[in-house]
VEXDO-786579 format. One line per 3 residues: for each residue z, x, y negated of C-alpha. Coordinates in steps of 0.1 Angstrom, whole numbers. Layout:
% VEXDO-786579
Z,X,Y | ...
END
This chain:
% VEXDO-786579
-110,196,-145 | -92,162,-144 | -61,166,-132
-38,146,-105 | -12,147,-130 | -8,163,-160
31,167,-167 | 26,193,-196 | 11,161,-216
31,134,-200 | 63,154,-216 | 44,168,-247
45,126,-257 | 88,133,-260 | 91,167,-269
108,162,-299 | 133,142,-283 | 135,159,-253
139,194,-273 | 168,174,-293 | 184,165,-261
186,200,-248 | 200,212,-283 | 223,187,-279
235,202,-243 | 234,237,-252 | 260,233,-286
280,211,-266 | 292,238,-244 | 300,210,-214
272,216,-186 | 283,198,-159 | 298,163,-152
299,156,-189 | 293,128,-213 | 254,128,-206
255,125,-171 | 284,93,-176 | 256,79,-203
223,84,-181 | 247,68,-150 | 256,38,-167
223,31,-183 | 201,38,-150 | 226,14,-132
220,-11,-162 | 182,-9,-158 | 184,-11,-119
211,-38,-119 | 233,-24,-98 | 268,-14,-102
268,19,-97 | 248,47,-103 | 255,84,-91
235,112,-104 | 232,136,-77 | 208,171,-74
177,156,-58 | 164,126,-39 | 166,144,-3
210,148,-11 | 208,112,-24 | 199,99,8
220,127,30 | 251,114,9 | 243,77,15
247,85,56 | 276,108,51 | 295,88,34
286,57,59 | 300,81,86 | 328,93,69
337,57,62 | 333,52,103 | 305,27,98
280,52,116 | 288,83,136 | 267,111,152
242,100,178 | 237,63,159 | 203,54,153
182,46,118 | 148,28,121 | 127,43,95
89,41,91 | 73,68,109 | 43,78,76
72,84,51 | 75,119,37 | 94,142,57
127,138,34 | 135,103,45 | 137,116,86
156,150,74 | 185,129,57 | 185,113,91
188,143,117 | 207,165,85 | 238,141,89
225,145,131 | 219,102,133 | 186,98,157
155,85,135 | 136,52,152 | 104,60,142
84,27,136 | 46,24,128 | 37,10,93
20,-23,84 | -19,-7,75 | -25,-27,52
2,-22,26 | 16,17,40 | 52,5,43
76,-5,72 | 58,-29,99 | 92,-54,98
77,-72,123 | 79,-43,141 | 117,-39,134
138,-63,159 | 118,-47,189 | 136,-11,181
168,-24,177 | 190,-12,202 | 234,-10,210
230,22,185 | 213,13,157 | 234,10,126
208,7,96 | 169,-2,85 | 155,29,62
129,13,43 | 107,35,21 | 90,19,-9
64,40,-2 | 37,49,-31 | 50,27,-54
51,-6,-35 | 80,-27,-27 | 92,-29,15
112,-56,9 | 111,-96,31 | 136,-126,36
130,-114,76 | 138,-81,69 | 171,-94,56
179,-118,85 | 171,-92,112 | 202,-70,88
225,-101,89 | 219,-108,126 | 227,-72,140
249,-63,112 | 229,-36,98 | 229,-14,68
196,-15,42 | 194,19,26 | 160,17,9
143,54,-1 | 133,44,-38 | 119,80,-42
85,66,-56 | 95,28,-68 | 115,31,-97
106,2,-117 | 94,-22,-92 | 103,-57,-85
113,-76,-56 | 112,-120,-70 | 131,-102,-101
150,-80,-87 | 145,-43,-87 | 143,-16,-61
175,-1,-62 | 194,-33,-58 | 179,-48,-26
201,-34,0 | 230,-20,7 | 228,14,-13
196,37,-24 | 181,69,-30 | 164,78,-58
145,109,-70 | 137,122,-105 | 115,153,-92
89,159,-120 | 59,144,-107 | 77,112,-103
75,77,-127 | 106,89,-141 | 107,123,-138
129,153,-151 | 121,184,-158 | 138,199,-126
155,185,-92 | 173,153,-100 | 183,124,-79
208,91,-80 | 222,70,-56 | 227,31,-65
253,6,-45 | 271,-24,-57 | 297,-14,-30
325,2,-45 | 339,18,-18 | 307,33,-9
302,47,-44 | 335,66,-46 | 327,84,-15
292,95,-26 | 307,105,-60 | 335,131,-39
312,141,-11 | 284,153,-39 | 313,174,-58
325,196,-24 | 346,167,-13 | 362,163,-42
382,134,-65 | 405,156,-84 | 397,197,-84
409,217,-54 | 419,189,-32 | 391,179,-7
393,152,12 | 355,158,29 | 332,181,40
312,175,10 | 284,190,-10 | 282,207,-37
251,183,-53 | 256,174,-88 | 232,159,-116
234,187,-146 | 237,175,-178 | 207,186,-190
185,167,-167 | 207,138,-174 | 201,146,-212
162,144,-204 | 162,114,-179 | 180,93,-205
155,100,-234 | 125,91,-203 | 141,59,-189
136,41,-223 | 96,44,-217 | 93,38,-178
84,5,-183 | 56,13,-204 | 44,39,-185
49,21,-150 | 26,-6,-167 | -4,16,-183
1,28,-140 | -10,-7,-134 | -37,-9,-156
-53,24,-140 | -50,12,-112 | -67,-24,-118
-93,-4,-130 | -101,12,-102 | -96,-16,-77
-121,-34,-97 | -144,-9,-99 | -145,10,-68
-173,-2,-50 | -184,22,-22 | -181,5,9
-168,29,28 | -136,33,5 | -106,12,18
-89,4,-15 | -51,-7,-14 | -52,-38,-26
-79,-51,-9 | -66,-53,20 | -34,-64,11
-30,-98,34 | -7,-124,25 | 9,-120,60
30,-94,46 | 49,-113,23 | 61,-147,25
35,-170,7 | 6,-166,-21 | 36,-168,-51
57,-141,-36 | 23,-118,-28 | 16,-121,-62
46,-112,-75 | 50,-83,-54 | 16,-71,-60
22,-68,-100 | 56,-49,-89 | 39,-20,-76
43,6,-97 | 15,26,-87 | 34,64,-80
1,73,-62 | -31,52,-58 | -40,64,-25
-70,52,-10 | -86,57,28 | -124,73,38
-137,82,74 | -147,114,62 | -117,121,41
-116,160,38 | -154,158,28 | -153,128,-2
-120,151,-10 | -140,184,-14 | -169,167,-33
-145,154,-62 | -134,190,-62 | -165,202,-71
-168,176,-93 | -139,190,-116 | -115,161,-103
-84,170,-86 | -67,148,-55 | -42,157,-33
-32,140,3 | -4,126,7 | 9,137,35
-16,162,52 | 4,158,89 | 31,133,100
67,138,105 | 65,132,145 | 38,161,141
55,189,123 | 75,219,135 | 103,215,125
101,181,150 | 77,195,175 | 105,177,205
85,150,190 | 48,164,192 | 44,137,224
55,106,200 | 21,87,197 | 21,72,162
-17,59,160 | -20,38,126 | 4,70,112
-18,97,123 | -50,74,109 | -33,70,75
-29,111,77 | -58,121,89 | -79,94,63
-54,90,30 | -59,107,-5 | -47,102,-38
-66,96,-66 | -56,108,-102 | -29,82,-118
-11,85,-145 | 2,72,-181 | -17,94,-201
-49,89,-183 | -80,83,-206 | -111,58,-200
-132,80,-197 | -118,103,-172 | -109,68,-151
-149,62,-156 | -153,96,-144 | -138,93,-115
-155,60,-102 | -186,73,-112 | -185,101,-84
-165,76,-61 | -189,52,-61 | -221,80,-57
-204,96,-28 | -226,91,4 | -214,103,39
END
């Protein structure tokens, strides 16, 4: 069986390290909000280029303590609205409704998967106090109209950079395009731990200090809280294991890049929409900037589209290749939502009901890329 992703051989690459790090934790008796946590902060906020950097418990808290420290800082307040694409995992729209702001679901642009922003102005409304943009699979949301349209009705740009860590924006990475970021280190990510992790980036210093209290119960100094906070802290362990990872994202993020050139070259069955492919320079501002933003992607899933979706997907199953969908039904569509079950979303239900995601990762061989084109390419409907 190929796997999706293999973690047990992505981390088998560091496990020296990694087992030194943990040694390292364990004899120095400190577990939490220590020296390793202070030493992964400063150099993820080096990498991103970004002031500061907050290690927090997972990316869903990273991007509920974003909005409650906006509100605590009275620049949102219950009942304020945030546009957010409406094909993002379901995370993004919980931070939302968790901290009880009202998600503005907007379609996504079908060729690239992220935020339609020329979708944006027309859901703007008296309400609406920030942009949500989700960097979603690994490619950057990210325009000179998305910024004017955030200058022209003062809003905030908190960008999801659950899946993007690494990617580029004309030099600049996600993380440090707007006004503040989550981020999320679950394993299976480009930079993953080996746990629940999560940071959240900001160059405003105001905003940082509130994150920082509201993560630790509401706390600056112990026993006096000045919020309703959390109790969502980055361990040092995790810490520990994310700083030995961060040195190799890069490298990994590239051999992600080379996969996935590989398979857009060589995916040839018509009936397979391919990502890049239809990747139209409409979505970006010129050929130079599409460019550059297409060798930014950093490829967390190589998800590709098929009318008969659910068939192609049992038939590399027997074939001994594992894929997963992401995400099998949309927010507007689940349960916990179901006030929403009358939201007609249709380019987000047809990226649900066609998407799945091929295997991707560092550590993937040639021949088990070869593999899986082979039985891409043979597969008749």
């Amino acid at each position: 069986m190929i796997k999706f992703l293999d973690l047990q051989k992505i981390n088998a690459q560091y496990a020296d390290a990694l087992k030194q790090a943990a040694a390292e934790v364990i004899d120095s008796g400190w577990y939490l909000l220590g020296e390793r946590v202070k030493r992964f902060e400063k150099h993820l906020a080096e990498y991103i280029g970004i002031r500061h950097a907050i290690g927090v418990g997972n990316g869903l808290d990273a991007l509920r303590l974003i909005l409650k420290a906006y509100i605590e800082l009275g620049v949102m307040q219950e009942g304020d609205e945030v546009i957010v694409p409406a094909n993002t995992y379901i995370a993004t729209i919980l931070a939302i409704t968790d901290n009880r702001l009202k998600p503005v679901l907007v379609e996504p642009d079908i060729n690239t998967y992220n935020l339609d922003i020329s979708l944006v102005e027309q859901h703007i409304t008296e309400r609406t106090r920030a942009i949500m943009v989700v960097h979603l699979y690994g490619q950057v949301c990210w325009s000179s109209e998305l910024k004017r349209i955030a200058k022209k009705y003062r809003l905030k740009i908190i960008e999801d950079n659950a899946q993007a860590i690494g990617a580029e924006w004309e030099g600049r990475k996600t993380g440090a395009l707007g006004d503040a970021a989550g981020f999320s280190f679950y394993p299976g990510k480009n930079l993953g731990a080996l746990g629940d992790a999560g940071a959240v980036t900001t160059n405003n210093d105001q905003l940082a200090e509130v994150v920082r209290a509201l993560a630790n119960y509401g706390s600056r100094q112990k026993y006096v809280n000045e919020y309703r906070g959390l109790n969502s802290r980055l361990d040092e362990m995790q810490a520990a294991f994310l700083d030995v990872k961060l040195r190799f994202l890069d490298a990994e993020n590239q051999r992600r890049r080379e996969v996935a050139a590989y398979y857009c070259e060589h995916i040839t069955n018509p009936d397979i929409i391919l990502p890049i492919r239809n990747f139209t320079l409409s979505a970006v501002e010129g050929q130079q900037s599409a460019i550059r933003n297409l060798k930014s992607h950093v490829w967390h899933l190589f998800v590709i589209r098929h009318p008969k979706r659910n068939a192609l997907q049992k038939y590399l199953t027997e074939n001994g290749i594992q894929t997963l969908i992401h995400y099998p039904i949309p927010p507007h569509k689940q349960l916990a939502y179901k006030d929403w079950d009358e939201i007609i979303m249709p380019l987000t239900s047809q990226i649900h009901w066609q998407a799945v995601s091929l295997p991707i990762s560092p550590i993937f061989t040639f021949e088990e890329i070869h593999k899986v084109v082979g039985f891409l390419n043979s597969f008749s409907s």
